[in-house]
VEXDREN-2710 file (C-alpha; in Angstrom, 1 decimal):
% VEXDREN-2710
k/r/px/py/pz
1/UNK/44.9/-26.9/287.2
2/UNK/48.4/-27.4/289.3
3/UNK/47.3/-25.0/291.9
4/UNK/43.6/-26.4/292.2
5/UNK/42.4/-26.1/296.3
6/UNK/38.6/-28.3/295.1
7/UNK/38.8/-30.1/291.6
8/UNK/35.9/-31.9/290.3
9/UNK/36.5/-34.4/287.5
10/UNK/33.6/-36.1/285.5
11/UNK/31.7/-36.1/288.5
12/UNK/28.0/-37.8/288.1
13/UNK/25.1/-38.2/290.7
14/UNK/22.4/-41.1/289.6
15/UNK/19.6/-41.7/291.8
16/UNK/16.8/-44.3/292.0
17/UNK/13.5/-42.9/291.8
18/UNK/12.4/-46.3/290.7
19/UNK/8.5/-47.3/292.7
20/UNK/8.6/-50.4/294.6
21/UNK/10.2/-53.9/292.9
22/UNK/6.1/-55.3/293.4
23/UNK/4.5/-52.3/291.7
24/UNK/6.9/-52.1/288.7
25/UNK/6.4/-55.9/288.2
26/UNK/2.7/-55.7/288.1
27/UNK/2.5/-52.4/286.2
28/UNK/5.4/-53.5/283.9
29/UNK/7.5/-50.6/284.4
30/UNK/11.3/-50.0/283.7
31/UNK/13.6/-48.5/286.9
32/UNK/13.3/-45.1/286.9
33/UNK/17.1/-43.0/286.7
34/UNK/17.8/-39.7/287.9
35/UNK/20.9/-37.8/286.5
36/UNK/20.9/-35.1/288.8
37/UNK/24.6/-34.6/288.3
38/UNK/26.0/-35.4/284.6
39/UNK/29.8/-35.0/284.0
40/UNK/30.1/-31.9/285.9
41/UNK/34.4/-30.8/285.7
42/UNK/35.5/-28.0/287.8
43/UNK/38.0/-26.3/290.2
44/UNK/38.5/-23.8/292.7
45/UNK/41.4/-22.3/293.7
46/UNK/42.5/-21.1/296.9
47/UNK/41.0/-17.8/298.4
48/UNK/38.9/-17.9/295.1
49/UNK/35.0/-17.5/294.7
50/UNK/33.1/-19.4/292.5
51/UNK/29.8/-18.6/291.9
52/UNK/27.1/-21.8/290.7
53/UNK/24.0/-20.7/288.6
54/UNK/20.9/-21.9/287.3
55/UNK/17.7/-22.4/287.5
56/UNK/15.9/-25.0/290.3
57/UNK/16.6/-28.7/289.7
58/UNK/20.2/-28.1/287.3
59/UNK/21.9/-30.0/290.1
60/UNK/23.7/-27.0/292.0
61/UNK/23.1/-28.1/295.4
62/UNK/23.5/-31.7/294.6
63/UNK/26.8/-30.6/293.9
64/UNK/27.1/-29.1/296.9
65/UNK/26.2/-32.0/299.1
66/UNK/28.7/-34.2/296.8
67/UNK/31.5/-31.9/297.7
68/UNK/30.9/-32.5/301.5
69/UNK/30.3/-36.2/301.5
70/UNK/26.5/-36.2/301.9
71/UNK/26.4/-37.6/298.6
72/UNK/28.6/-40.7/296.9
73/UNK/29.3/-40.2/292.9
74/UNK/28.1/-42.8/290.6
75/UNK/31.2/-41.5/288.7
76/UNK/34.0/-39.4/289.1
77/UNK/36.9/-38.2/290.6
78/UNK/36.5/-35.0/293.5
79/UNK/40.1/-34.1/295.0
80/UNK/40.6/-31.6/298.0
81/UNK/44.2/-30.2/298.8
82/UNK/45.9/-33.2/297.2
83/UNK/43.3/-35.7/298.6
84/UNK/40.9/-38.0/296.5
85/UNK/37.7/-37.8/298.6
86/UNK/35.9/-40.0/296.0
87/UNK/36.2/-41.2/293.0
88/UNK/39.6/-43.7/291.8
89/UNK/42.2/-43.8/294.5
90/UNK/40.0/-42.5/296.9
91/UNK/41.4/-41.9/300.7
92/UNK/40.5/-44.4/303.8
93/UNK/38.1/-43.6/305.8
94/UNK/40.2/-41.7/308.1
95/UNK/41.9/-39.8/305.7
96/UNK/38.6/-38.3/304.1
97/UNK/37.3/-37.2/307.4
98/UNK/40.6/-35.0/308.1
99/UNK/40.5/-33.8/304.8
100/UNK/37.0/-32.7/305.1
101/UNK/37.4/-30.9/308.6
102/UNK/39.2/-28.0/306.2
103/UNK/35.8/-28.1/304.9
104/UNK/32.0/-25.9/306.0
105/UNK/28.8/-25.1/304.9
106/UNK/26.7/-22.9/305.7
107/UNK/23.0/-23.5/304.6
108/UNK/19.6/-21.7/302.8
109/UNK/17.6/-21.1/305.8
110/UNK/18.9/-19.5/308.8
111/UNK/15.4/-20.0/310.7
112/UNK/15.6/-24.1/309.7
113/UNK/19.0/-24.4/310.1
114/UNK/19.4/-23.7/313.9
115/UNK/18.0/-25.6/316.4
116/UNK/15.7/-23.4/318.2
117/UNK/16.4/-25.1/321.6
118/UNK/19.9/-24.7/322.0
119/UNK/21.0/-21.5/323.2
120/UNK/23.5/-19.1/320.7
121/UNK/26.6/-20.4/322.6
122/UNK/25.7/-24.0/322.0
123/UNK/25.1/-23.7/318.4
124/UNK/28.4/-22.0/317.6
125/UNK/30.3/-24.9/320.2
126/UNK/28.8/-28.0/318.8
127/UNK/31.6/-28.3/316.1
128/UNK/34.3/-27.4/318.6
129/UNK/33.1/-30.4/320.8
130/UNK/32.5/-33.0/318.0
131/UNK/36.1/-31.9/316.1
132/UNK/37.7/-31.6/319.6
133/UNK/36.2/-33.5/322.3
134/UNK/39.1/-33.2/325.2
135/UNK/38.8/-29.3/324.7
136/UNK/38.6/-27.0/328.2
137/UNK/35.0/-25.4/328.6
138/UNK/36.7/-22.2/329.1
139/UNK/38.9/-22.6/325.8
140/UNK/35.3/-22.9/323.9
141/UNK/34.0/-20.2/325.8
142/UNK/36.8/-17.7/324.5
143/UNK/36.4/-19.4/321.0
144/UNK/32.5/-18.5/321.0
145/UNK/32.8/-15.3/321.7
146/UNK/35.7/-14.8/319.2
147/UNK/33.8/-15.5/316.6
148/UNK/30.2/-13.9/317.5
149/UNK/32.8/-10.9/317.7
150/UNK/34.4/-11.6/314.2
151/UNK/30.8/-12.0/312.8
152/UNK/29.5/-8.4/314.1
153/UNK/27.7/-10.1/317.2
154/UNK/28.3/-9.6/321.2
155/UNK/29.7/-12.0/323.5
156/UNK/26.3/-11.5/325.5
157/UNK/24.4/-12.5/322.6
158/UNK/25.6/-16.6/323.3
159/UNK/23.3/-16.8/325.9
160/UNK/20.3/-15.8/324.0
161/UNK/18.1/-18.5/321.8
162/UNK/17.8/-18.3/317.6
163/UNK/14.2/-16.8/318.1
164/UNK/15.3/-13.9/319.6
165/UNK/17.4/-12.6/316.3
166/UNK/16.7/-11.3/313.1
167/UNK/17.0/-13.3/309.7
168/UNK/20.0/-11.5/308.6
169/UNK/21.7/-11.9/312.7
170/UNK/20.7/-15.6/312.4
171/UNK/23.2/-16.3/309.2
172/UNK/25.9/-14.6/310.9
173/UNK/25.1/-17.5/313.6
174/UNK/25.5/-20.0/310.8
175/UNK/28.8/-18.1/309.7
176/UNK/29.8/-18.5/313.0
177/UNK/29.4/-22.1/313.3
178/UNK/31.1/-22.2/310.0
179/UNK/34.1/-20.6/311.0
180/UNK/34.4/-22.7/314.6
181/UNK/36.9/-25.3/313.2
182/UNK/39.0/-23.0/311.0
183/UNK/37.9/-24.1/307.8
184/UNK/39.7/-23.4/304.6
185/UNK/36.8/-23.6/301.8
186/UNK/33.0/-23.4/303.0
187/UNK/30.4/-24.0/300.7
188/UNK/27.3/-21.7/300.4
189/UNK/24.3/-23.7/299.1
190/UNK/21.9/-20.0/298.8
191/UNK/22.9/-18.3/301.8
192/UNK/21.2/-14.9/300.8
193/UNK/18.0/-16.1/299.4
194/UNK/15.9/-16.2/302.6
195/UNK/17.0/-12.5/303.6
196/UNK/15.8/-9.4/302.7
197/UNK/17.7/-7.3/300.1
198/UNK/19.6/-5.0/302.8
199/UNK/20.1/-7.9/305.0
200/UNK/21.7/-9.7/302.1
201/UNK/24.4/-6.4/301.7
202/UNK/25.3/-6.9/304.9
203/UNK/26.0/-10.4/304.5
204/UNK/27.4/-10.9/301.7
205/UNK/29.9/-8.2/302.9
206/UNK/30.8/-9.9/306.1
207/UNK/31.4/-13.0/304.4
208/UNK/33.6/-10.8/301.5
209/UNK/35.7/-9.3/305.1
210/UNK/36.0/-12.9/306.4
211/UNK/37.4/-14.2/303.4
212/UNK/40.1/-11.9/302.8
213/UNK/41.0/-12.0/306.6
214/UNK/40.9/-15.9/306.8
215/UNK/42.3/-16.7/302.8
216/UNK/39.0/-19.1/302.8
217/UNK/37.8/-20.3/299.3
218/UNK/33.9/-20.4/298.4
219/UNK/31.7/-22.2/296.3
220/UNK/28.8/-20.0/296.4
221/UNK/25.1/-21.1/295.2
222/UNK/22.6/-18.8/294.4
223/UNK/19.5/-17.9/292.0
224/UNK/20.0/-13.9/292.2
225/UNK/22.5/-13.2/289.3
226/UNK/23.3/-9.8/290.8
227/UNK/24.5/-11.4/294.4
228/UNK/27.0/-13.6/292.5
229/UNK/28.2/-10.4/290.0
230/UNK/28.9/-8.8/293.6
231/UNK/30.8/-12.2/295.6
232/UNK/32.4/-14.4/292.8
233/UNK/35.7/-14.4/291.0
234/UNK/34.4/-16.9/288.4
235/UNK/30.7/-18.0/287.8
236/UNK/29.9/-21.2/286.3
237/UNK/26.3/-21.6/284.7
238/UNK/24.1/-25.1/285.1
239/UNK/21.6/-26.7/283.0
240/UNK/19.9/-29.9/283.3
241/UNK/23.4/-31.4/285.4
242/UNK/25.8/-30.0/283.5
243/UNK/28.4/-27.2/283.3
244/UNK/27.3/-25.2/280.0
245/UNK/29.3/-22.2/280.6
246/UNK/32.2/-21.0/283.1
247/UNK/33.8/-18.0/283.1
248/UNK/35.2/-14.7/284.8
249/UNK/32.5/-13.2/286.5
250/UNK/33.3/-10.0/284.4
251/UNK/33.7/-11.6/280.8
252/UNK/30.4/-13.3/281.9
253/UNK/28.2/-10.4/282.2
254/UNK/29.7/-8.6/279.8
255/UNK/29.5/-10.6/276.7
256/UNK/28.3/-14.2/277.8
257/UNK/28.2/-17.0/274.9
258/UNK/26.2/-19.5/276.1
259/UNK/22.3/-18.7/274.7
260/UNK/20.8/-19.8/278.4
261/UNK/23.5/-17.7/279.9
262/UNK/22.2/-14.8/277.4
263/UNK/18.3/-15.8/278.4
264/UNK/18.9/-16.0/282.3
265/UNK/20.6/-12.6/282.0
266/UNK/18.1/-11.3/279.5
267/UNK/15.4/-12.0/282.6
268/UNK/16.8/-10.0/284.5
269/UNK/15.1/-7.1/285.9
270/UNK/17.0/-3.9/286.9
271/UNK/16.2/-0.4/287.6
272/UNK/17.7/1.6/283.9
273/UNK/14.4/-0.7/282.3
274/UNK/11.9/-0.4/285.0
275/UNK/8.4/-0.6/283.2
276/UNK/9.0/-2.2/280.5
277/UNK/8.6/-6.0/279.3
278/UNK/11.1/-8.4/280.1
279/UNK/12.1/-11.1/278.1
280/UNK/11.8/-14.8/279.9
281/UNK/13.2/-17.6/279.9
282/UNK/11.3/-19.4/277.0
283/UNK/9.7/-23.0/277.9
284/UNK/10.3/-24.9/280.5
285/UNK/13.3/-27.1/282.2
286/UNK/12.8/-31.0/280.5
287/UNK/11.7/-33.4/282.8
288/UNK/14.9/-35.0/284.3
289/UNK/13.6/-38.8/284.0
290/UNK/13.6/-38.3/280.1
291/UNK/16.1/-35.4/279.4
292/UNK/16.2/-34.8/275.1
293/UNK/18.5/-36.5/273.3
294/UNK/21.8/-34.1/272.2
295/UNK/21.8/-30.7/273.9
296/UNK/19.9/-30.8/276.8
297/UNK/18.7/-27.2/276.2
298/UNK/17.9/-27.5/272.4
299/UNK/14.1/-27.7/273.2
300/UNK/14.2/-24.2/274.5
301/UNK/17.0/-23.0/272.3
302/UNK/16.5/-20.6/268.8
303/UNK/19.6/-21.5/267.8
304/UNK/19.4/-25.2/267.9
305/UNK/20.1/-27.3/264.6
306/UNK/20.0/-31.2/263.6
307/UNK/24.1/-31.5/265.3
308/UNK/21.8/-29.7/268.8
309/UNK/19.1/-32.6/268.4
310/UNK/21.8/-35.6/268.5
311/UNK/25.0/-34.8/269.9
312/UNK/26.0/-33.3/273.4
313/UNK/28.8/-30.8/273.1
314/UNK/31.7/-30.9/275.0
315/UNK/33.2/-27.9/277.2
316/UNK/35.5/-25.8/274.8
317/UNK/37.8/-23.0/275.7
318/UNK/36.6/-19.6/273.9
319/UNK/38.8/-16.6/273.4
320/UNK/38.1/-14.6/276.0
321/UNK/38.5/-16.8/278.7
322/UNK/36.4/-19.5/280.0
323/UNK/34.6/-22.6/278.2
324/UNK/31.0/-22.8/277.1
325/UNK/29.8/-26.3/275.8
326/UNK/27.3/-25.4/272.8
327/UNK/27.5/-26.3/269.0
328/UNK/26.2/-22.8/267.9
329/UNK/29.2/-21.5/269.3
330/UNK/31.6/-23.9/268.1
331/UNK/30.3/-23.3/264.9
332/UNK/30.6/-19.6/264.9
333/UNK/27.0/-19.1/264.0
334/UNK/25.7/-17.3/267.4
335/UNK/25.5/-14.0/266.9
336/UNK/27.4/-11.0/269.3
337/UNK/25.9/-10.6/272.6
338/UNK/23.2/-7.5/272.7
339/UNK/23.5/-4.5/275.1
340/UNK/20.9/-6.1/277.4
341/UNK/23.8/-8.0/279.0
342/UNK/25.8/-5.1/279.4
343/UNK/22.8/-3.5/281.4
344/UNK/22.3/-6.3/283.8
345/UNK/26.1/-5.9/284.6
346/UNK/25.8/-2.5/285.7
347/UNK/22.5/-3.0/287.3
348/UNK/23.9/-5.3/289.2
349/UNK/27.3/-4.0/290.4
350/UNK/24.7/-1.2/292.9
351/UNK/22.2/-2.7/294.8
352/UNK/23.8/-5.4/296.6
353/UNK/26.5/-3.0/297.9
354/UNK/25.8/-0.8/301.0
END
């Protein structure tokens, strides 16, 4: 994409979970490889939402940390408003740390990711003073309290300490920080998931308002299928490190192709089939050390055939809109999405919004 703000481009993640060089030469033992992230492609536009899915341990928030710099690819090519932050071509030094001052994230935990010493006003500065060390006392004064104010708190709340706010107040705090060096894409690794389900309304609204007042772009992590039918534009699905589906939040809900993308959303509980069974996600993830040959999710899959069992499938467009990467579909022989999905979507559309 021309107009891409974020592009990710074959992007891989290996670590080395390998014991100690004495204990694998006595016990005879290989090095042990972790693929957390395994060819993952994607883009974000500007003032877009994406929403990343799946279930613990796909790789979502290693993603994450890639994006910001926590992580180094083992392959790959991540770009960021025209600049390669890593990957072939890659900026100096200096250039990736201006390129990555456009960029935020706020974290899981509002009651870990605070520091419970510092007082509100401290918190919310601390970016201000490492971005912009000569700035006036006074000029990050005014700053704090424009964005407490922009974030539903008051200016009198800087002097207070994290313990003294709620759950759903503390993320605003994070928000806050955030938004104290006028990002332009912030990246939400589960934002939501700590808060209770009125709490999470309220934020997810605020952060809705603060987009469309500040044109920001998010990548936005979650587990709760129904949060991410509420904040993103597109949603893209992982499994085992890789993309398996992406598509328009709608056309994903509404007649998803991918058979994990139909199990997660067939596990879904909502109120229309309160009572009854639901149906889970059969088995469980493969162990990431020794993921099966092929598909990744033939194991767990009823539609898997001997093509599943040796050969990966690439990403491929579909007709109505999106790609999906899955042989069944390729092939044509999936059959039509069932009305289940169709329930989730409207399930879900309610009980985030207040």
């Amino acid at each position: 994409m021309s107009d891409a703000f974020l592009e990710l481009a074959d992007v891989a993640r290996t670590f080395d979970v390998s014991p100690p060089w004495l204990d694998r030469v006595l016990e005879r033992k290989p090095r042990a490889l972790l693929k957390a992230v395994d060819g993952v492609s994607l883009t974000i536009a500007r003032g877009e939402t994406l929403g990343l899915v799946g279930e613990s341990g796909c790789g979502k928030s290693t993603v994450a940390r890639l994006i910001v710099g926590l992580h180094v690819p083992t392959r790959g090519t991540i770009r960021f408003d025209g600049v390669v932050l890593a990957g072939h071509g890659a900026a100096d030094g200096a250039g990736r740390r201006a390129a990555r001052r456009a960029m935020q994230m706020i974290f899981q935990d509002p009651y870990a990711s605070l520091n419970p010493r510092w007082r509100v006003a401290d918190i919310v500065a601390e970016p201000i003073r490492a971005r912009e060390p000569g700035t006036a006392a006074a000029t990050i004064a005014a700053r704090v309290d424009e964005l407490l104010a922009q974030v539903g708190l008051a200016a009198a709340d800087s002097a207070k300490y994290p313990h003294q706010f709620s759950g759903g107040q503390r993320q605003r705090i994070s928000i806050a920080r955030a938004l104290s060096t006028h990002p332009r894409f912030l990246v939400c690794d589960e934002p939501t998931s700590a808060l209770d389900v009125s709490v999470q309304a309220q934020v997810l609204n605020l952060m809705r308002d603060v987009q469309r007042r500040l044109e920001l772009a998010y990548l936005f992590i979650s587990h709760n299928l129904a949060v991410v039918h509420h904040i993103a534009d597109r949603v893209g699905v992982m499994y085992l490190g890789r993309i398996v589906e992406l598509a328009p939040t709608r056309r994903l809900f509404a007649a998803p192709r991918h058979p994990y993308t139909r199990m997660l959303l067939a596990a879904v509980p909502d109120l229309a089939m309160t009572g009854r069974a639901r149906t889970a996600v059969a088995g469980e993830v493969p162990n990431p050390l020794d993921p099966p040959v092929g598909c990744a999710f033939h194991p767990r899959c009823p539609h898997a055939n001997d093509r599943c069992r040796r050969e990966i499938p690439a990403l491929l467009a579909v007709e109505e809109g999106g790609v999906v990467a899955c042989h069944a579909v390729a092939e044509r022989r999936l059959p039509p999405a069932t009305a289940v999905e169709a329930t989730v979507a409207r399930a879900s559309r309610g009980p985030v919004q207040l």
